[in-house]
C-alpha positions as CSV (number, residue, x, y, z in Angstrom):
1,X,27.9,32.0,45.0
2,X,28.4,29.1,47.4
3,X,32.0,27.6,47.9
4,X,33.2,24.7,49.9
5,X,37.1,24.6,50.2
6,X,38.7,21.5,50.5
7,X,42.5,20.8,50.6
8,X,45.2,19.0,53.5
9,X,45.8,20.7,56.5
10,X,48.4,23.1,55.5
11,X,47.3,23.5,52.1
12,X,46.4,27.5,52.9
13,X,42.3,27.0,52.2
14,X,41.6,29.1,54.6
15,X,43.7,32.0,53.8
16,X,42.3,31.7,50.3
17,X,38.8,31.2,51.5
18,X,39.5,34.8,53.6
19,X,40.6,36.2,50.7
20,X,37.4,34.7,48.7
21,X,35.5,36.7,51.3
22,X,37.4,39.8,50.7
23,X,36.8,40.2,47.0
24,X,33.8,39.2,46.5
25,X,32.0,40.3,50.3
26,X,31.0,37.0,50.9
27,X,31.0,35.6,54.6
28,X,34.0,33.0,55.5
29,X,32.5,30.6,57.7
30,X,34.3,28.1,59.6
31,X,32.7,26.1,61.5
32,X,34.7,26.0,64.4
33,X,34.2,29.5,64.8
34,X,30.2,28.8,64.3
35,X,30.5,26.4,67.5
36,X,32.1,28.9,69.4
37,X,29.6,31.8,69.0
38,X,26.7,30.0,69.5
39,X,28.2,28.5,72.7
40,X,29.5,31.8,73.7
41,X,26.0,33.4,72.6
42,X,24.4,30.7,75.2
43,X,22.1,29.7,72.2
44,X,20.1,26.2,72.6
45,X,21.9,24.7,69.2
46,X,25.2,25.7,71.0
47,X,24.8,24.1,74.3
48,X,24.0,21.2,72.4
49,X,26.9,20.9,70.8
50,X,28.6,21.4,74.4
51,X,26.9,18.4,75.6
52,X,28.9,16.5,73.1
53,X,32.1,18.6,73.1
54,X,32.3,18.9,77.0
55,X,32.5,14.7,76.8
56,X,35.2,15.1,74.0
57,X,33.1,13.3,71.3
58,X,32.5,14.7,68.0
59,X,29.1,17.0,67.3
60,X,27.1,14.7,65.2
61,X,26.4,15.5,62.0
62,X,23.3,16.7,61.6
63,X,23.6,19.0,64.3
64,X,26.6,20.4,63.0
65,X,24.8,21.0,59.5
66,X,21.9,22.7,61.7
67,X,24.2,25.1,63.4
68,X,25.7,25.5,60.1
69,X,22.1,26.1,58.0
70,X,21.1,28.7,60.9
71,X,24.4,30.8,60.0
72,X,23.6,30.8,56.1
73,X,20.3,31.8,57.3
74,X,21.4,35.2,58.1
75,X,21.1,38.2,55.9
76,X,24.9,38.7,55.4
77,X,25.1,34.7,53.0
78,X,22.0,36.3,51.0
79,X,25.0,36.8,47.9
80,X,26.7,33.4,48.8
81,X,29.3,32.1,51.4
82,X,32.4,30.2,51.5
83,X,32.8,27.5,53.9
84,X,36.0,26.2,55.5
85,X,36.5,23.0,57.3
86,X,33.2,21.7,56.8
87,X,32.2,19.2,55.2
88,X,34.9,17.0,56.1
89,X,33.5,13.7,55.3
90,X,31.0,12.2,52.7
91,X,27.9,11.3,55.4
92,X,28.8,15.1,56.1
93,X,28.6,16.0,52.5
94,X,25.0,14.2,52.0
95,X,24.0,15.8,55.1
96,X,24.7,19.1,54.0
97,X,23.5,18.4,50.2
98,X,19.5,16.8,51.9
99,X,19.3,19.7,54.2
100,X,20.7,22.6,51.0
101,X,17.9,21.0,48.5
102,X,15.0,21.3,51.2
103,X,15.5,25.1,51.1
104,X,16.0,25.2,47.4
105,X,19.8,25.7,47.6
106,X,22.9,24.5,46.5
107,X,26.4,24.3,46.4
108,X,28.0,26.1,43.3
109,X,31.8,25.4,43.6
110,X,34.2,22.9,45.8
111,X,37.9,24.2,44.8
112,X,40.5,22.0,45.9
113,X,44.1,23.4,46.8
114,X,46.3,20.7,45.8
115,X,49.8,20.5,47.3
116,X,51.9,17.4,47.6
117,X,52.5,15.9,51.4
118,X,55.7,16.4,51.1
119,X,55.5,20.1,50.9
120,X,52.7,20.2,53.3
121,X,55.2,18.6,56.1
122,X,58.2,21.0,54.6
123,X,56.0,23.6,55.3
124,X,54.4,23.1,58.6
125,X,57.7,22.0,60.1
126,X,59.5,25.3,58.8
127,X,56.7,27.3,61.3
128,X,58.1,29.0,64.1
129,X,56.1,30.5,66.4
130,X,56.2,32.7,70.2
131,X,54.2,31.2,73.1
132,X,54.5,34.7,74.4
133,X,53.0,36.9,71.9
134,X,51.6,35.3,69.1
135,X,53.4,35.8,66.3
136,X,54.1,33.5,64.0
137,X,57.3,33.0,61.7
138,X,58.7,30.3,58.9
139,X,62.2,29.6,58.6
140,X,62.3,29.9,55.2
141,X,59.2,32.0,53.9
142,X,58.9,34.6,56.8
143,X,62.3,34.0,59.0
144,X,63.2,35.9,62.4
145,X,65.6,38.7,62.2
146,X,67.3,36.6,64.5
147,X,67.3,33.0,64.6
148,X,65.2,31.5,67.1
149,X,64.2,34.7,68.8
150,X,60.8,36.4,68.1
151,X,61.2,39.7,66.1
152,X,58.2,41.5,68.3
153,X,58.9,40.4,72.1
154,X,62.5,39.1,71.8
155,X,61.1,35.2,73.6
156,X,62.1,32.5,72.1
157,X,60.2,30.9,69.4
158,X,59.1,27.2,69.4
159,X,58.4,24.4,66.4
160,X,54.4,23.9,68.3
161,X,53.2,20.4,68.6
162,X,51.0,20.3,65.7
163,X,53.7,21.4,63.6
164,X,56.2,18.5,64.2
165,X,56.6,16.2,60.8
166,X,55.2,12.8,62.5
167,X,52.3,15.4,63.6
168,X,51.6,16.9,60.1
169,X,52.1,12.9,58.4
170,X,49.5,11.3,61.1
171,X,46.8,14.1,59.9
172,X,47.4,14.5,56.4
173,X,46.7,10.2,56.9
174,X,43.6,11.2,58.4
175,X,42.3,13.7,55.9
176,X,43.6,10.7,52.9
177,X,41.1,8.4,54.6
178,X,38.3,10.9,55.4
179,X,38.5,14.0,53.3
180,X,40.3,12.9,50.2
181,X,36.9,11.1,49.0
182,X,34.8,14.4,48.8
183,X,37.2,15.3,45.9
184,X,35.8,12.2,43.9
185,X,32.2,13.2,45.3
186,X,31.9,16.8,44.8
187,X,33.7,15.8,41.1
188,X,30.7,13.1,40.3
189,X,28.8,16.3,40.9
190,X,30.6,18.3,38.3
191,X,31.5,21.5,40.6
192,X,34.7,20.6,41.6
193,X,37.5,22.9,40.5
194,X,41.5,22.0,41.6
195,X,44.4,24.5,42.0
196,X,47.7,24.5,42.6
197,X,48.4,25.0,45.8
198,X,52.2,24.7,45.6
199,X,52.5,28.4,44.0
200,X,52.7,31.1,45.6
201,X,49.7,32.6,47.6
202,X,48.5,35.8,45.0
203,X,49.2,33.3,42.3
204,X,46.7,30.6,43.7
205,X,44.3,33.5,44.7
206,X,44.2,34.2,40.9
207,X,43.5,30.9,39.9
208,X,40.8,30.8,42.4
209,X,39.4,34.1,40.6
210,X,39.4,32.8,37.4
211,X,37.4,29.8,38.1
212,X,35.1,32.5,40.1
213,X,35.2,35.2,37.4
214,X,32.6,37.9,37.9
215,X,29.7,35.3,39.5
């Protein structure tokens, strides 16, 4: 069982692509995390992708999908993987499609959490979190005990960066113009499956399982 998620930044893929992994012991693989160990692990694909990411240009494509194909390679994607963040774009998407067929493989599902933008910026703009510690905190969903103040190290908590609404807007506008299109590609291909990503998180989980059943 092989799974691409795809949704806006915010939309909680990832914490239903962990919880994918969780039920059905299938590796969550994110490619950022891929880049990382093989740069930490000193491997040649890794300092390749250093070349580029030292410079602070994007890892072409087909490298990327390498790096990727070399992780599914391993005995622990034998029953299937999920993948999160990657593909992001449709040369991406071909890329990884080519490289899947020469080894006999496929895709099976590309499940889509849909929520609005609006609640996307509602909900990224509600996060709170400590520079200190860590910990992380929404005014509405999971608020401080005290306002402002971080329940575990008593340091003030800050709205980060990448959480301010004119943050959130300018990426969701990136993923409409870059991202959005694999929805109309992977549903040309017949495997895409949408959710609702505006309930809450068991709910969308069981959705998720549904459409999965017992592959």
């Amino acid at each position: 069982m092989k799974i691409i998620m795809l949704g806006a930044p915010g939309a909680g893929k990832g914490t239903q692509a962990q919880m994918i992994a969780d039920k059905y012991g299938i590796p969550h693989i994110s490619t950022g995390d891929i880049f990382r160990a093989n740069i930490k692990n000193g491997t040649e694909l890794g300092m390749e992708a250093k070349k580029y990411m030292d410079q602070g240009l994007l890892v072409p494509d087909e490298l990327t999908v390498k790096i990727l194909l070399d992780r599914v390679a391993q005995e622990d994607c034998r029953g299937g993987y999920v993948l999160d963040g990657f593909p992001r774009t449709i040369p991406q998407a071909e890329v990884l499609d080519r490289s899947l067929e020469e080894l006999d493989s496929r895709i099976d599902y590309a499940i889509d959490v849909e929520v609005p933008d609006e609640n996307i910026v509602k909900r990224m703009s509600g996060r709170r979190a400590c520079l200190a510690c860590g910990a992380t905190f929404h005014v509405e969903h999971v608020p401080p005990k005290q306002e402002g103040i971080c329940d575990r190290c008593g340091k003030d908590l800050v709205l980060r960066d990448d959480d301010k609404p004119e943050t959130v807007q300018n990426r969701l506008t990136v993923y409409h113009e870059q991202t959005q299109p694999l929805i109309d590609f992977y549903g040309r291909k017949g495997i895409l499956k949408t959710v609702d990503g505006t309930k809450p998180m068991q709910e969308v989980f069981g959705s998720i399982a549904e459409i999965l059943g017992n592959a």
